[in-house]
C-alpha positions in Angstrom: -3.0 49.8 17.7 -0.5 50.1 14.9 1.5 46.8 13.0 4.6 47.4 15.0 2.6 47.8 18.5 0.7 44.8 17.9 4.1 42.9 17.1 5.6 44.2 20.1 2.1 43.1 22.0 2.4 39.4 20.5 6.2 39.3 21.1 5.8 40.0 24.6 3.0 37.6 25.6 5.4 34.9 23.8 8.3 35.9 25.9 6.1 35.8 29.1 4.8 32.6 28.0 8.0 31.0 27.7 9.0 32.2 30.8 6.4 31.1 32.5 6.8 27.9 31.1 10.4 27.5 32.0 9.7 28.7 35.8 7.1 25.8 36.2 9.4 23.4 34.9 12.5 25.1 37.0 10.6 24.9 40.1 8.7 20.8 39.3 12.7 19.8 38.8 13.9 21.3 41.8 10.6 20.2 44.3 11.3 16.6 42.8 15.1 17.0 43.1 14.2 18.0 46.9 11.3 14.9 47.5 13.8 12.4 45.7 17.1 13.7 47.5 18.9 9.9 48.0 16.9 8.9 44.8 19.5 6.7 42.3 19.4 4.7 39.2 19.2 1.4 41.3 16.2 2.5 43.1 14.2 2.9 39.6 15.8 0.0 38.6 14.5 -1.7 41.6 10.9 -0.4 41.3 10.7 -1.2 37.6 12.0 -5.0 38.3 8.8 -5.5 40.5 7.0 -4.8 37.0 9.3 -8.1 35.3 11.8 -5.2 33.9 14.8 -6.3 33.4 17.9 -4.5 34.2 19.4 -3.6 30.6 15.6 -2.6 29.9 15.4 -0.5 33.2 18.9 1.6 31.8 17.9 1.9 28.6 14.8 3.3 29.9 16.4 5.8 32.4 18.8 6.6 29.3 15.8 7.4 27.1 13.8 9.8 29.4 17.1 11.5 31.2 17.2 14.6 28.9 13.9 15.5 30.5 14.9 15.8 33.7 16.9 18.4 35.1 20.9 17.4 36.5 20.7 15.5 39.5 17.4 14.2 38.9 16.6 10.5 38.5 13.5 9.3 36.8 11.0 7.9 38.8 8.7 5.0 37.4 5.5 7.1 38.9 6.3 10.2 36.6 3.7 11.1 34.2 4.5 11.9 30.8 1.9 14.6 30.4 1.8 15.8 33.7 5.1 15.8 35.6 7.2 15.5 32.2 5.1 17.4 29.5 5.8 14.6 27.0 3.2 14.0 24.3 2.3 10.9 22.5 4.4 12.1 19.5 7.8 12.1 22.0 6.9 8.9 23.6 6.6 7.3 19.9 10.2 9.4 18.9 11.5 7.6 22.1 10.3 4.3 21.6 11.6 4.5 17.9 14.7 5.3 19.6 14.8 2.7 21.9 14.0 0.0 19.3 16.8 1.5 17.0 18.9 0.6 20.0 18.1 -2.8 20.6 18.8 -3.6 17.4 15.4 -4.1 16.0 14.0 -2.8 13.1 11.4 0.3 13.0 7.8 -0.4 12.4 7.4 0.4 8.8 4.2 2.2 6.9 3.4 -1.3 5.5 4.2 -3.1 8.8 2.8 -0.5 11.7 3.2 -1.4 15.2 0.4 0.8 17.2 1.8 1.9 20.5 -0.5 0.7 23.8 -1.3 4.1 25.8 1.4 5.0 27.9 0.9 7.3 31.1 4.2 7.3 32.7 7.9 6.0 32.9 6.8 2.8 34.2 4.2 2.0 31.3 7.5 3.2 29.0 9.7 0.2 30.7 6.8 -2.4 30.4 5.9 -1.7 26.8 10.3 -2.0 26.0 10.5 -5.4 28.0 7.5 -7.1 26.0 9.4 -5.8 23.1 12.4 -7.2 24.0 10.5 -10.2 25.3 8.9 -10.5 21.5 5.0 -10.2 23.2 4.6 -7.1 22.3 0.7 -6.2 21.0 0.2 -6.0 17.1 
């Protein structure tokens, strides 16, 4: 196989790849957009509230994880990060960074770092933000 054929090869399997990715996302939003048809924000606010959420912690939560879902699509506290969402830990720290940017508190800082309890889905997301907000969050 020449440079250019095996280019062509590698290019390919990317493009597959991609699509293949895209289609199982396409087809998880549209099976959950299905299951959750009546689904709205004050139903995750409602499920989250059993978990001592608050309700401006409950939005600011659906706010943060809403550009994963697909339109029409509410978050669910039950969605996992890795699984249903495909969210590392490196997102879930960029969103928590995010989320403490807008509550007005300041950023854990190289010589003050805040390690981040393990967090498996929506739900863990909005209890970790109300301890923060309650100021019990773990050092």
């Amino acid at each position: 196989m020449t440079g250019p054929e095996k280019a062509v090869a590698i290019i390919a399997l990317a493009v597959v790849a991609v699509g293949w990715f895209n289609w199982r996302m396409w087809r998880r939003f549209r099976v959950a957009k299905a299951y959750r048809a009546g689904w709205n924000a004050a139903d995750f606010d409602a499920m989250v509230a059993d978990n001592g959420v608050s309700p401006p912690v409950a939005a600011l939560t659906r706010d943060l994880v809403a550009p994963y879902y697909g339109p029409g699509v509410f978050p669910h506290p039950d969605d996992d990060f890795a699984r249903f969402l495909m969210i590392d830990d490196e997102e879930i720290a960029d969103l928590v960074e995010s989320a403490w940017e807008r509550l007005g508190l300041a950023s854990p800082t190289p010589a003050a770092p805040v390690e981040l309890p393990s967090m498996k889905d929506v739900r863990d997301l909005a209890v970790y933000l109300q301890s923060v907000v309650n100021g019990s969050r773990p050092a």
